[in-house]
Residue, then its C-alpha position, 0 to 999 in steps of 0.5 A: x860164530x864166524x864163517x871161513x871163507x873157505x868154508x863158503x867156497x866150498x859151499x858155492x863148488x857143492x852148490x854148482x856141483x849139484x846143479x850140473x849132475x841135475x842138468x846132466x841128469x836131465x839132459x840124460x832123461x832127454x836123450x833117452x826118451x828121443x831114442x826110444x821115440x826114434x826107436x818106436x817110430x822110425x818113420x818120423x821123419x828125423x834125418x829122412x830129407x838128407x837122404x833125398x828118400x821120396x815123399x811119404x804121403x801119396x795121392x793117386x791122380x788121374x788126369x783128369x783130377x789133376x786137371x780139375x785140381x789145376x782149374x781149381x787151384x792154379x794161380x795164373x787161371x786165377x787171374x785170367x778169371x778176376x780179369x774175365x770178371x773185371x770186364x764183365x763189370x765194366x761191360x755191365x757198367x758201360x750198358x747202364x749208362x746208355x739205359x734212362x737214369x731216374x733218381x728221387x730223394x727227401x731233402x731238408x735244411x736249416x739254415x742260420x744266418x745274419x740279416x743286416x739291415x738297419x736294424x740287424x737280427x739272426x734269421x732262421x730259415x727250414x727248407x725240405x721236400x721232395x724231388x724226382x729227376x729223370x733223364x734220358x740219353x739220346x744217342x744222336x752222335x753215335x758215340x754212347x753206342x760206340x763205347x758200348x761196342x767198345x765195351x762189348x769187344x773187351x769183354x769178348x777179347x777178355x774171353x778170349x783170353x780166358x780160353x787161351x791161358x786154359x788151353x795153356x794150363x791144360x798143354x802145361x799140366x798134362x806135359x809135367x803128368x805125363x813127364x811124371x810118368x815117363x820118369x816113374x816108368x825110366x826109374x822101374x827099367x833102371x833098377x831093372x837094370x841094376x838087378x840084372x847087372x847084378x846078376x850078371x856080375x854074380x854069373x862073370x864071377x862064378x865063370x872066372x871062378x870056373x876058368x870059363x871066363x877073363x878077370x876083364x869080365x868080372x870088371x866090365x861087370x862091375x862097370x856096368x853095375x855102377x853105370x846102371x846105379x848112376x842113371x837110376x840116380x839121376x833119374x831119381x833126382x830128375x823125378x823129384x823135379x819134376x814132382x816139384x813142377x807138378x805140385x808147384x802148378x797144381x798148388x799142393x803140398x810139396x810133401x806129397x807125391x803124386x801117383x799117376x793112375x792114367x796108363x798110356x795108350x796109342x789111339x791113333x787119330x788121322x787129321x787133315x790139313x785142309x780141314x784142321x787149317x779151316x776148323x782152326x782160322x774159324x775157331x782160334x781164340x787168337x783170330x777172336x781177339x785178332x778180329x776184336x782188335x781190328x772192330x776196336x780200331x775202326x770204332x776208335x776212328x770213327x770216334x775221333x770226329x765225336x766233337x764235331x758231331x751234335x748231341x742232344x738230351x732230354x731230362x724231367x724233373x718234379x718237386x715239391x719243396x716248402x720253406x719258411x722261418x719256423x717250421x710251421x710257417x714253412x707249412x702253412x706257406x706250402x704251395x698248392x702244387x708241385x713244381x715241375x720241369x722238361x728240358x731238353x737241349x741239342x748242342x751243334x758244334x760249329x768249329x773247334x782250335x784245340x791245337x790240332x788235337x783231333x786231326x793227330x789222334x785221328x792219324x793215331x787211329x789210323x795207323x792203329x787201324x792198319x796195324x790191327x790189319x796187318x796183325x789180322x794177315x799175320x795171325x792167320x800165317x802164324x796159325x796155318x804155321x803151326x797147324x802144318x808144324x803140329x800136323x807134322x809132329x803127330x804123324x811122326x810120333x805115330x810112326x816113332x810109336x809103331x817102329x819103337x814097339x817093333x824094336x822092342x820086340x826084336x832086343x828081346x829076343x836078341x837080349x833072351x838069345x845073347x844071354x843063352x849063348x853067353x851062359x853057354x860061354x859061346x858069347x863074350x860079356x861086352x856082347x851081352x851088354x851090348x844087347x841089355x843096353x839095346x832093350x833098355x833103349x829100346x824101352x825108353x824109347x817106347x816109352x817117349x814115343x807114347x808120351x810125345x803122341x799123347x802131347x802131341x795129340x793134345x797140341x794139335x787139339x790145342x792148335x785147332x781151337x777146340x775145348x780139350x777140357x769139358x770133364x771139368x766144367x771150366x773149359x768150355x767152348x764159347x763159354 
């Protein structure tokens, strides 16, 4: 029997029929299982980072921790401490070719070769023994001793170094920290804020109800609030960034958010300028290196009259090799007794034409040698410029801290009698925005004062040279 072509059309449209109500089917069962997770569990995370909410997951940090995780993790340190090897290793290298350099080795050969004659032939020859060489250095010049201070000096200036980008991570860390903290505290008085501004939107609404008061106010009041919800986004973002920094210098996961378990706390702390001037021309890693620099010059110069100066050696050696055609010719023909040599060689240079090589890196040298006295003099001026400038810095947030915590005491109190009289209908709005205004100011400011005395007591430590690090272990004086 013959099939229609109608008949297979319809076959193919039941066909194609019946598979878009499976996928639909499918496509149902899915979109019903992903509502239910999002039903069961709505922290997921699904939709959460177009809305800006804060990270879930938190890690309380003091710190201290925070430093230990920056001196553990931090990246730049990390290079500061392969270049702290590095110079370890070629220092260690430049001391061992100033020490005796003794070697043996157990040679053997077998050669094949033609030997033409009258009549040519194919000759076999074995060869081995063993062989002992020693050689001393004899620093008659001065210059063996001279690239080991160099090396020395390398090392030393890569300490330095070390201890200079610590001191930076710790100044850097604790800035992001604290600049943490000063954001978490500014987005807690900011919704403080917005909850007083609502409040005093619902009390302007109640006395306009009343008649007690103008519909002006119930705007102002509105105003007010939306002000408040602006800077409590701002500052919202502005924590995300600085989250962000943090976690980037700490080298986590920018998921997380950090909880600062370290409270601020005024110590007052008095420095003199004489005293921190002296402590810190004595102990600034920048005087090291600066000083390094300057002992690197002047060897360098005396290293450019190096190839007119004589050298002189000393080497031994000691071996007993055998040979022969066969391996127990070679035997039978050992000598009775080793071989054995002293040599020791003294090299006077008489004149030397390169061209005036020398004579120009000698000038080089020189001109070196003056900059690294000139950057000795600058040096010191640089740093007793920023003892003065940190000096200065940190009697003034002293004082900044003490006049914050007198105002804020005061727009309390203004705040606590302006609400009254307002409530009492004896004060306008605008007044009582004025005095909420003046404790959110005066807050903040109290807040800022206290961080800029904490940092600021952190660069005067940092300008001294001390070690501001010893709970880690890492930072250490000298080390």
């Amino acid at each position: 029997m013959q099939i229609k072509p109608i008949d297979k059309a319809i076959d193919r449209a039941i066909d194609g029929f019946s598979l878009s109500l499976w996928l639909s089917i499918l496509a149902a069962v899915v979109i019903f299982f992903v509502v239910i997770l999002l039903l069961v569990f709505p922290d997921t995370g699904f939709g959460q980072q177009e809305k800006g909410d804060l990270p879930k997951r938190q890690i309380h940090l003091s710190i201290e921790e925070a430093l230990k995780l920056a001196f553990k993790n931090n990246r730049d340190l990390k290079t500061a401490q392969r270049t702290l090897l590095s110079a370890e290793s070629s220092y260690r290298v430049a001391k061992a070719s100033c020490s005796p350099k003794l070697s043996g080795d157990i040679s053997t050969s077998y050669s094949v070769y033609n030997q033409i004659n009258m009549d040519p032939s194919v000759e076999n020859t074995y060869r081995g023994g063993v062989e002992v060489n020693f050689s001393l250095p004899l620093d008659l010049s001065g210059s063996i001793d001279r690239s080991l201070q160099q090396a020395s000096i390398s090392l030393s200036s890569s300490k330095a170094n070390y201890i200079t980008t610590c001191q930076n991570l710790v100044v850097s860390v604790c800035e992001q920290y604290y600049d943490l903290i000063r954001l978490q505290e500014t987005i807690t008085i900011d919704q403080a804020q917005v909850k007083m501004a609502e409040e005093q939107l619902r009390i302007a609404k109640a006395r306009v109800e009343k008649g007690r008061a103008p519909e002006v106010d119930v705007m102002t009041a509105t105003v007010q609030l939306n002000n408040a919800k602006q800077s409590l986004k701002r500052d919202e973002r502005d924590y995300l960034n600085a989250l962000a920094a943090l976690l980037n210098t700490l080298v986590l996961d920018h998921g997380l958010e950090i909880v600062p378990t370290t409270e601020l706390k005024y110590v007052p702390e008095t420095f003199t300028y004489e005293e921190a001037e002296k402590e810190a021309l004595k102990s600034r890693p920048e005087m090291e290196i600066a000083r390094l620099r300057l002992e690197s010059a002047r060897i360098a110069l005396k290293s450019t009259s190096d190839p007119y100066r004589p050298t002189w050696s000393l080497s031994a050696g000691w071996g007993y090799q055998v040979s022969g055609t066969r391996v127990s010719e070679a035997i039978d023909q050992r000598p009775d007794e080793p071989s054995w040599s002293v040599t020791t060689s003294l090299n006077l240079p008489l004149f030397i034409f390169d061209g005036g090589v020398i004579r120009e890196s000698k000038t080089q040298a020189m001109i070196d040698l003056e900059q690294a006295e000139a950057d000795i003099k600058e040096t010191i001026d640089s740093i007793k410029l920023e003892i003065k400038r940190e000096l200065t810095n940190f009697e003034n947030a002293q004082e900044r801290v003490q006049i914050a915590e007198d105002n804020i005491k005061l727009a309390k109190e203004t705040l606590k009698i302006t609400e009254l009289r307002y409530t009492l209908g004896s004060s306008s709005y605008l007044e009582l925005v004025d005095a909420r205004n003046n404790l959110r100011t005066a807050e903040l400011n109290l807040l800022d004062a206290l961080i800029a005395h904490t940092l600021s007591k952190i660069r005067v430590h940092k300008a001294l040279g001390r070690s501001m690090v010893t709970a880690t272990g890492q930072l250490i004086k000298d080390n």
